[in-house]
One Martini backbone bead per residue (centre of mass of N, CA, C, O) as a GRO file, in nm:
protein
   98
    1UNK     BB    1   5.506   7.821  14.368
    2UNK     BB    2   5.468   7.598  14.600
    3UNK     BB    3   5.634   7.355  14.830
    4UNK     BB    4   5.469   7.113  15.085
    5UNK     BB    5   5.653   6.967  15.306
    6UNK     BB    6   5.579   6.653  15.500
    7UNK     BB    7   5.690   6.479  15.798
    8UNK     BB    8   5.639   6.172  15.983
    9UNK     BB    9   5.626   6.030  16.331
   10UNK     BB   10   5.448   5.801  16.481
   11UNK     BB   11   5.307   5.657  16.722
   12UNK     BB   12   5.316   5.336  16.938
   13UNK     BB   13   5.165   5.399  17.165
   14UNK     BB   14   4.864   5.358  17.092
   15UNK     BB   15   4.617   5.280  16.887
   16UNK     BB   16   4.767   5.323  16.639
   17UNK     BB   17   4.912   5.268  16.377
   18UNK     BB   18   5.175   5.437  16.167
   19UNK     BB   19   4.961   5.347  15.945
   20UNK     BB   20   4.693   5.439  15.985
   21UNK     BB   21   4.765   5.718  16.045
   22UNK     BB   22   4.892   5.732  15.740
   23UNK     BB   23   4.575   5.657  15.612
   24UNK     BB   24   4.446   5.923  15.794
   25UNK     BB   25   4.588   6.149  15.608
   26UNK     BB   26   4.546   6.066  15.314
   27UNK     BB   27   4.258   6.100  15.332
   28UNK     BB   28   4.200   6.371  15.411
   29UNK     BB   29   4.451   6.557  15.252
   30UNK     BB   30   4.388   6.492  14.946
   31UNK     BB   31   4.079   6.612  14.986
   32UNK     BB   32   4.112   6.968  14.986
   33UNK     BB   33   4.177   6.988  14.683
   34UNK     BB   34   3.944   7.256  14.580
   35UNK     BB   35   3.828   7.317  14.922
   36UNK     BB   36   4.054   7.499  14.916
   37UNK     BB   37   4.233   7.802  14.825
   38UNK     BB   38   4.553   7.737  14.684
   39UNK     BB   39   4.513   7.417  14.655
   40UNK     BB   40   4.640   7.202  14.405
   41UNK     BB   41   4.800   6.974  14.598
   42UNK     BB   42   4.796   6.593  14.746
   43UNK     BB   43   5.034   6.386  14.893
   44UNK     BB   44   5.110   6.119  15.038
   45UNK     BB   45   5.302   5.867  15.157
   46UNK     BB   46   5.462   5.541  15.223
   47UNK     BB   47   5.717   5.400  15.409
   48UNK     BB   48   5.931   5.100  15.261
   49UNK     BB   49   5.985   5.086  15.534
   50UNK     BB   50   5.996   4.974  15.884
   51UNK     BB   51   6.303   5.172  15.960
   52UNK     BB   52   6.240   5.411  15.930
   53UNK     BB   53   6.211   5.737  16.039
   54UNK     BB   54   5.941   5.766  15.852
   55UNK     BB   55   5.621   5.705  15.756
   56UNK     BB   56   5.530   5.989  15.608
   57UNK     BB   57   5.455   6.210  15.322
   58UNK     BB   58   5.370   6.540  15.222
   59UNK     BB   59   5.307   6.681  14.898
   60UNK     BB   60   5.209   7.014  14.839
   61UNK     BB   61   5.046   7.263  14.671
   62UNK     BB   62   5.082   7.646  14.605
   63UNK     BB   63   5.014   7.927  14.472
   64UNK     BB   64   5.099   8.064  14.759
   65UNK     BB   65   5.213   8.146  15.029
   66UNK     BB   66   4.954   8.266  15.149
   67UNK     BB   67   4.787   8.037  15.090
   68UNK     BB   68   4.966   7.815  15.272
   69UNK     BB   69   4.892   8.013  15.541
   70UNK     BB   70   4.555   7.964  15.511
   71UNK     BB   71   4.553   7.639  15.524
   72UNK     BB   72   4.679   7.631  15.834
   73UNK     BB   73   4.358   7.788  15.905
   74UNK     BB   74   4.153   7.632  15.812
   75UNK     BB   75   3.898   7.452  15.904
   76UNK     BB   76   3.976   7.190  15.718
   77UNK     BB   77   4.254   7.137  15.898
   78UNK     BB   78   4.257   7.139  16.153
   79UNK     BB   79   4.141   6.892  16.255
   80UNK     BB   80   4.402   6.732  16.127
   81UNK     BB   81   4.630   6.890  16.279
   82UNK     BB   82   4.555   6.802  16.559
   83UNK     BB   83   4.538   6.483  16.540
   84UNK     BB   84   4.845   6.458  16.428
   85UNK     BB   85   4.945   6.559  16.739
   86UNK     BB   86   4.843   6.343  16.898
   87UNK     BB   87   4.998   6.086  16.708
   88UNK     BB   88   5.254   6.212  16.688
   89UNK     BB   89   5.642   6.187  16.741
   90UNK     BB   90   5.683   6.388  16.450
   91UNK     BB   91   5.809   6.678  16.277
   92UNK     BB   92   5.869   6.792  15.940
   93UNK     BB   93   5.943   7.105  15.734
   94UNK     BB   94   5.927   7.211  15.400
   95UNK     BB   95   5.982   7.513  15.181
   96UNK     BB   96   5.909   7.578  14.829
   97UNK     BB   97   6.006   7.739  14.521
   98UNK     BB   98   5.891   7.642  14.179
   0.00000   0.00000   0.00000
């Protein structure tokens, strides 16, 4: 098993405050393993800190790297991972098998 963590530092100047931007991560993030391959599970978490240095956290399973990488390209992640880089202003990930 996979687990890919992914932490986001979203933009202050834009339409959403850092929180909406972050739990429109959670709505849609959530909301895949099923509807993707490979894709065990997902949960969102936002930073109960005001001056933390990122803002939400994603930790999500995969039954393998390959389910991993295919999910980085499936039709239903694209366009949110699209969203995310309009709005963040930093992403950092780290992978790892479980």
């Amino acid at each position: 098993m996979i687990r890919h963590t992914v932490l986001w530092r979203f933009k202050r100047e834009c339409e959403f405050t850092p929180m909406e931007s972050a739990r429109y991560m959670k709505e849609h993030l959530e909301a895949l393993p099923g509807r993707i391959p490979g894709m065990l599970s997902a949960k969102v978490s936002f930073s109960c800190k005001e001056d933390a240095e990122w803002d939400a956290m994603l930790v999500s399973d995969f039954e393998s790297y390959d389910a991993l990488k295919a999910y980085k390209e499936h039709p239903l992640h694209v366009p949110i991972r699209s969203w995310c880089k309009e709005h963040r202003e930093a992403r950092t990930a780290f992978d790892c098998t479980l």
